[in-house]
MARKOLTI-605508 format. One record per residue: z negated, x, y of N, C-alpha, C in turn; residue number from 1. Coordinates in Angstrom, 2 decimals, decimal comma. Example, Ala and Ser with C-alpha at 12.3 -4.5 7.8 and 13.67 -1.06 7.14 Angstrom:
% MARKOLTI-605508
-7,80  13,19  -5,69  -7,80  12,30  -4,50  -7,80  13,20  -3,30  1
-7,08  12,85  -2,25  -7,14  13,67  -1,06  -7,87  12,90  0,03  2
% end
This chain:
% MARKOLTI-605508
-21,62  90,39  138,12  -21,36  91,38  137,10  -20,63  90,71  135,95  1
-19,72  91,22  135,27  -18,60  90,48  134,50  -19,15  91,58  132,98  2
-18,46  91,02  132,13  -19,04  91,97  131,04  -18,13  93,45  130,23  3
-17,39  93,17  131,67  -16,03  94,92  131,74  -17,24  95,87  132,74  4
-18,10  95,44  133,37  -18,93  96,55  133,86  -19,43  96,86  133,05  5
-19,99  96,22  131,89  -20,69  96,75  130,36  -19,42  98,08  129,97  6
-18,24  97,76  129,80  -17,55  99,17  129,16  -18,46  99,02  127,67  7
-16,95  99,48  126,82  -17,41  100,32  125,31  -17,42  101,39  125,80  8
-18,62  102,20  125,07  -19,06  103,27  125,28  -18,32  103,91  123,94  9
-18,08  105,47  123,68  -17,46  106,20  122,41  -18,61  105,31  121,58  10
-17,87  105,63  120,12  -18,39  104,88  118,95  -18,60  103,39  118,80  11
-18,39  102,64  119,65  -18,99  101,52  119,42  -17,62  100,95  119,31  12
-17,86  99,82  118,54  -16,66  98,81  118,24  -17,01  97,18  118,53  13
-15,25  96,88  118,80  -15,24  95,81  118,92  -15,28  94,60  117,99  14
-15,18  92,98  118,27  -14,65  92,26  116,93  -14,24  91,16  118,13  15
-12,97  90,44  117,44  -12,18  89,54  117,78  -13,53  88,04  117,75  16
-13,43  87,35  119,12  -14,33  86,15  118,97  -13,46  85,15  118,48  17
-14,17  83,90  117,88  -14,01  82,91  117,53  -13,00  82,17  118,41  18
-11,72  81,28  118,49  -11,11  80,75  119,86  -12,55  79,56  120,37  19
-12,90  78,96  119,65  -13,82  78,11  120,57  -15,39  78,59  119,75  20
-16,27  78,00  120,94  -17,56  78,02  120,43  -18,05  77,04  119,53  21
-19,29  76,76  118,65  -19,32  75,88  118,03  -20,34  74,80  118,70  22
-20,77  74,99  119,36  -21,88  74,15  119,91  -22,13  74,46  121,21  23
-22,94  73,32  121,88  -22,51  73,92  123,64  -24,79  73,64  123,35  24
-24,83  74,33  124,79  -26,17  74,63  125,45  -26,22  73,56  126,77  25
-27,84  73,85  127,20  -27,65  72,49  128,43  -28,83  73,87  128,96  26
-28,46  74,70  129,92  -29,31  75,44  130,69  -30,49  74,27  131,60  27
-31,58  75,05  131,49  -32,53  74,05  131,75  -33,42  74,56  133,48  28
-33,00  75,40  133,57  -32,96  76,31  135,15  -32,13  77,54  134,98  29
-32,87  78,70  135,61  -32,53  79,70  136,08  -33,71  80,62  136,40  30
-33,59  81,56  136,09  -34,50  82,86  136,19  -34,80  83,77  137,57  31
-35,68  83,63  138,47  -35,78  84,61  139,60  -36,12  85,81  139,21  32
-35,60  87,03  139,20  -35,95  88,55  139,42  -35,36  89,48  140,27  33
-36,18  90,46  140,38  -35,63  91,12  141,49  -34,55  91,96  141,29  34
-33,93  92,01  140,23  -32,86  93,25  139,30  -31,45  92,28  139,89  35
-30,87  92,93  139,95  -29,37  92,64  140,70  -28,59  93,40  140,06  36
-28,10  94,55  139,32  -27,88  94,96  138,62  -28,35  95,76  137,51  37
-27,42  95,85  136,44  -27,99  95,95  135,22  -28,46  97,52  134,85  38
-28,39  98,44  136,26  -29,51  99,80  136,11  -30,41  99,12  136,72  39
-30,77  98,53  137,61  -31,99  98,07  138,06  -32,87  97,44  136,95  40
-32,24  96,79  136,08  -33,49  95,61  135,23  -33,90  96,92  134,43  41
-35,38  96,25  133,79  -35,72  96,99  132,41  -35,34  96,88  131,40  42
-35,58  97,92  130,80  -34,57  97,63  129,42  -35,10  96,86  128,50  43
-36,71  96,78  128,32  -37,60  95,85  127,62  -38,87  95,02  128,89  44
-38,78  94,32  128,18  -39,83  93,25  128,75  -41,15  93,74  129,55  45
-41,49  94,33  128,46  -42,92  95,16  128,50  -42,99  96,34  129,45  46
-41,95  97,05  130,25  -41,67  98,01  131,04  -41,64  97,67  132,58  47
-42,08  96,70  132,87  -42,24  95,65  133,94  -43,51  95,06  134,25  48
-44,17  95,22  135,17  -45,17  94,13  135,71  -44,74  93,18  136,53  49
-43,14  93,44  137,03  -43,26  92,28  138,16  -43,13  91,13  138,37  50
-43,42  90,41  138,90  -43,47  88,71  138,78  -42,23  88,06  139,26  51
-42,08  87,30  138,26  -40,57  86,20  138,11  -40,72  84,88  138,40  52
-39,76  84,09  138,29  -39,99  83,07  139,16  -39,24  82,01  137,71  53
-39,46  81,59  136,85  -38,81  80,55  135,98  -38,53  79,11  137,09  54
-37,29  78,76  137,04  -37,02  77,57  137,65  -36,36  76,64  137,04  55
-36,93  75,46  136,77  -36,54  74,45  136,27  -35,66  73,58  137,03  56
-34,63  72,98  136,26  -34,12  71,86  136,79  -35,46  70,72  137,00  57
-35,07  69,85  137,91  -36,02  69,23  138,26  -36,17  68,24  137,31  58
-35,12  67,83  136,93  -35,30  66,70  135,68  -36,19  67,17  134,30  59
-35,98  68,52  134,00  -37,10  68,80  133,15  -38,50  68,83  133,80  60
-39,31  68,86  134,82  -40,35  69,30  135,40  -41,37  68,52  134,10  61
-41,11  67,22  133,82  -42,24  66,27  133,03  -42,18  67,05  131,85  62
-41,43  68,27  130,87  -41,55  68,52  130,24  -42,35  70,02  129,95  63
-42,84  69,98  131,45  -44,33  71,16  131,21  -45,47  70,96  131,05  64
-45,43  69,36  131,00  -46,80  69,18  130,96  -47,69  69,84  129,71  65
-49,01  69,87  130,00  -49,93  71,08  129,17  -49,11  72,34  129,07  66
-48,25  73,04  129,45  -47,93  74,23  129,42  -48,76  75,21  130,22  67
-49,56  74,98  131,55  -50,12  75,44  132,29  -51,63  75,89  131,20  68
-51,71  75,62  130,04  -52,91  75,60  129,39  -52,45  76,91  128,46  69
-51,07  77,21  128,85  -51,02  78,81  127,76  -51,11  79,55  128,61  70
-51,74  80,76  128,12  -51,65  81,86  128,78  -50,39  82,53  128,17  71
-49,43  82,38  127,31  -48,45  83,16  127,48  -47,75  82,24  126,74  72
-46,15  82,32  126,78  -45,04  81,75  126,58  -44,17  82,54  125,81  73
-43,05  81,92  125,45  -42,02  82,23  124,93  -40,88  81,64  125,72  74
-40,07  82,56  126,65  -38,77  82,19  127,16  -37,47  82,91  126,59  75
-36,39  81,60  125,86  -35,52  82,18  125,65  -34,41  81,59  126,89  76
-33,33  83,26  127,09  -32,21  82,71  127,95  -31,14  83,29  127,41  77
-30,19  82,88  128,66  -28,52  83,07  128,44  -28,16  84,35  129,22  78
-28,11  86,04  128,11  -27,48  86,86  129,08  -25,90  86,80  129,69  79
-25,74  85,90  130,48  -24,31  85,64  130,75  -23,89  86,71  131,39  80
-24,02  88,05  131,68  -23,19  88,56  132,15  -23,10  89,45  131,02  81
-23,68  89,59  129,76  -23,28  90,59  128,77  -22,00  90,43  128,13  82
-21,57  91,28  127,68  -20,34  91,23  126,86  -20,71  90,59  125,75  83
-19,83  90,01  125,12  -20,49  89,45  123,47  -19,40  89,72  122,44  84
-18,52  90,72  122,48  -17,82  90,90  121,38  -18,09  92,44  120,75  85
-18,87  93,10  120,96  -19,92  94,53  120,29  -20,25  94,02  119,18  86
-19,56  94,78  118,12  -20,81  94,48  116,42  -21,21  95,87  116,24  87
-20,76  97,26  117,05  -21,16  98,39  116,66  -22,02  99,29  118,31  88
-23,02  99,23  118,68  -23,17  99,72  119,78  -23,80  101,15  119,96  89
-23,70  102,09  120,99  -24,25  103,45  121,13  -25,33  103,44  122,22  90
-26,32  102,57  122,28  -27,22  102,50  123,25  -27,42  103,91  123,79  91
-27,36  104,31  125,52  -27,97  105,41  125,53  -29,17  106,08  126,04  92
-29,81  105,12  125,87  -31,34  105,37  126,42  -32,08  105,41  124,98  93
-31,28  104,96  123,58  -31,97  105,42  122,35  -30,91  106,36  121,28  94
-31,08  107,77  122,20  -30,17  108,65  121,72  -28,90  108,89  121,53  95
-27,94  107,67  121,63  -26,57  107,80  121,81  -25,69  107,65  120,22  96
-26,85  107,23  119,01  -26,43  106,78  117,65  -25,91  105,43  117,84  97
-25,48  105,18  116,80  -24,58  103,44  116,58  -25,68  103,49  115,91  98
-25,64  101,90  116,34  -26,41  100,67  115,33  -25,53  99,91  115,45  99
-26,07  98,66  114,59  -25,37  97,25  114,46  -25,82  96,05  116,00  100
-25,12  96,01  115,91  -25,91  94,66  117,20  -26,88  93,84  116,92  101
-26,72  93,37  115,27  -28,13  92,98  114,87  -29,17  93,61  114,69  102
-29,18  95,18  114,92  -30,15  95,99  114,67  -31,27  96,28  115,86  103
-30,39  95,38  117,24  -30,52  96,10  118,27  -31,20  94,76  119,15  104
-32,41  95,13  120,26  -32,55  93,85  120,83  -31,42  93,83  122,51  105
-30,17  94,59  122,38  -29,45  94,65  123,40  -29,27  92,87  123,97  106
-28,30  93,08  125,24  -28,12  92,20  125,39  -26,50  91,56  124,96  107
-26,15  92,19  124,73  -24,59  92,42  124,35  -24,15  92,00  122,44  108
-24,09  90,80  122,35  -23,90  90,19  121,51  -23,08  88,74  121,27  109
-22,73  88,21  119,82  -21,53  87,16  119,75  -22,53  86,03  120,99  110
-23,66  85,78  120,50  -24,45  84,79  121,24  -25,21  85,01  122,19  111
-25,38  85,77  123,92  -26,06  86,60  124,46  -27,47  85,73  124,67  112
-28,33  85,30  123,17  -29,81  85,09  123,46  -30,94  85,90  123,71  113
-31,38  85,66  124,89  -32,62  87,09  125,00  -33,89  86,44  124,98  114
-34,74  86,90  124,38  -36,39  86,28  124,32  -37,33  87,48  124,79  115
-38,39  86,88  125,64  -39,15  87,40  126,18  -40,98  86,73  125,79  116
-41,93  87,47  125,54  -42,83  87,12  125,60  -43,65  87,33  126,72  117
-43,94  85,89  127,76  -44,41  86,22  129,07  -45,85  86,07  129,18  118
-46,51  86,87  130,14  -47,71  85,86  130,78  -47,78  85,17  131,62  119
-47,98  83,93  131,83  -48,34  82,94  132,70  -49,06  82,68  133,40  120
-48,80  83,12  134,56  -49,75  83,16  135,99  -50,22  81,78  136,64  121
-48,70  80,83  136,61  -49,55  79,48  137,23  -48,24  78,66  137,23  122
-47,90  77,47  137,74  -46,92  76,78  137,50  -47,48  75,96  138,75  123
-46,16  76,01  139,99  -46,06  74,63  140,69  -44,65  74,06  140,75  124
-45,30  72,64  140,47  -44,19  71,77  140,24  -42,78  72,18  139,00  125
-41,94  72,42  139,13  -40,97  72,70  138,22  -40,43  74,16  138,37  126
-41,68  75,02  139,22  -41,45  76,62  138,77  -42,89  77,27  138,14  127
-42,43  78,21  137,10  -43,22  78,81  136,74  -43,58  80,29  137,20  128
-44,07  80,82  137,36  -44,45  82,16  138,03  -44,98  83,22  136,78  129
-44,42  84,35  136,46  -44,08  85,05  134,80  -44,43  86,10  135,08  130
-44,69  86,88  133,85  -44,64  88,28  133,97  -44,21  88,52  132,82  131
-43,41  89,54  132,44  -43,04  90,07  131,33  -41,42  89,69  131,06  132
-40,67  90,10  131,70  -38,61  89,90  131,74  -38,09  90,68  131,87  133
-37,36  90,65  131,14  -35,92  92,11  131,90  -35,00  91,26  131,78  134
-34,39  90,71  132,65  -33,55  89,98  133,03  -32,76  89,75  134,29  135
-31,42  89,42  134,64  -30,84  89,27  136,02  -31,35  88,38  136,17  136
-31,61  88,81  138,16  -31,96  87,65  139,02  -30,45  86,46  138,59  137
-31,33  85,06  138,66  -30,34  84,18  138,11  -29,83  84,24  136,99  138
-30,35  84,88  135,70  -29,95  84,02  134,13  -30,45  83,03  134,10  139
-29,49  82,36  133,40  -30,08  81,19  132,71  -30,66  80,99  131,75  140
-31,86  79,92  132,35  -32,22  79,62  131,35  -32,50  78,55  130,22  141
-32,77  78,88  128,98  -32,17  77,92  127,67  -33,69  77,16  126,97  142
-34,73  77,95  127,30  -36,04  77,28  126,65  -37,08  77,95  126,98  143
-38,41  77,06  126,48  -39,62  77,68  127,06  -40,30  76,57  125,85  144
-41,48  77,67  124,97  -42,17  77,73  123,99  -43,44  78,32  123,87  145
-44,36  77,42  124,07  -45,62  78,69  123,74  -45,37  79,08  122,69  146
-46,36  80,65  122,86  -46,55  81,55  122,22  -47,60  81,08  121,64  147
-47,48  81,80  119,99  -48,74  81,53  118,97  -49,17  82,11  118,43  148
-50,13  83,05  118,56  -50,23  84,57  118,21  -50,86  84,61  116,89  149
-51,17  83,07  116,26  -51,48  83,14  114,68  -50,33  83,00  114,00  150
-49,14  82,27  114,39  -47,81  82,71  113,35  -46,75  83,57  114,35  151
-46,60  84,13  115,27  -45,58  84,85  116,34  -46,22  86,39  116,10  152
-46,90  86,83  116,25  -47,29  88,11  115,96  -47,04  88,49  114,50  153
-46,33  89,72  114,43  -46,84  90,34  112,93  -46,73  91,71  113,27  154
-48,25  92,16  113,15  -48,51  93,58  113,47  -47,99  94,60  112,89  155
-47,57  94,12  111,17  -47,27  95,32  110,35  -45,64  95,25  110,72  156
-44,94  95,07  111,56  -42,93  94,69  111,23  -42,79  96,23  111,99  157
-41,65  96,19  111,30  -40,70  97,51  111,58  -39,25  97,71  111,52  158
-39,10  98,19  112,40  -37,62  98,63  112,72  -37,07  99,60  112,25  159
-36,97  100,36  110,83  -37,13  101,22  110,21  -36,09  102,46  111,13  160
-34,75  102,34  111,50  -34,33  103,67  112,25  -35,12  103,29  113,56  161
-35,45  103,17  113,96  -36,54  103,39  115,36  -37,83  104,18  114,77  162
-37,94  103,58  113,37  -39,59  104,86  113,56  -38,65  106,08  112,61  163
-37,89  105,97  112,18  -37,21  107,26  111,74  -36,95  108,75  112,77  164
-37,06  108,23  114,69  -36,96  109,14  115,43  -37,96  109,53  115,71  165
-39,47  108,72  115,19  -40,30  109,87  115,87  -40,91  110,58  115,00  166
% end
């Protein structure tokens, strides 16, 4: 999937990228799911029970150690097949209004970072076994962080036009 299957949708606008990037990434595996295309995945994390497969390069494997001791994680990855030049988008599964791309947890942005908060089923060797992704089978992936639900949670946050629709 290339990020011309994304299409601008009416209203949404483009912006001219940067000629080079400023900093490069070192993907540290790759993501198993069963979504192959981008109607298949979920649109949020949480809309999913099914189990993923985190795969590490093997050279990271020594760097899970005690990870098997969280019950949930923080994985960030690389949506490489999103478009990343959207600063104005018309999502249409949330009514078909523009927002800003920063407004939005799309995947379609200058930097395509997506974060997921998973649960952690079990870990052998340099794969982890997940729940909680909306992601293509095969993104990459950029990091893995426990979760800390005394500073990562904040119950009171708001997205102010999201609770404006209901």
């Amino acid at each position: 999937m290339t990020s011309q299957e994304f299409g601008v949708r009416p209203g949404e606008k483009t912006v001219a990228l940067p000629e080079k990037p400023d900093a490069g990434v070192y993907f540290i595996g790759r993501i198993h799911t069963p979504w192959r295309t981008r109607d298949d995945c979920p649109k949020n994390a949480r809309e999913s029970d099914a189990v993923c497969t985190a795969e590490l390069d093997p050279r990271f494997a020594d760097a899970l150690k005690d990870a098997e001791t969280c019950s949930h994680l923080v994985l960030l990855y690389w949506m490489d097949r999103a478009p990343r030049n959207l600063a104005v988008q018309v999502p249409g599964r949330l009514g078909g209004e523009q927002h800003g791309t920063f407004a939005l947890r799309s995947p379609a942005r200058p930097n395509p970072i997506a974060m997921s908060v998973v649960k952690l089923l079990g870990i052998e060797g340099n794969k982890l076994r997940v729940v909680g992704l909306d992601c293509l089978d095969g993104t990459p992936l950029l990091d893995i962080k426990p979760y800390l639900s005394s500073v990562d949670s904040v119950p009171d946050a708001v997205v102010g036009w999201r609770k404006k629709k209901s």
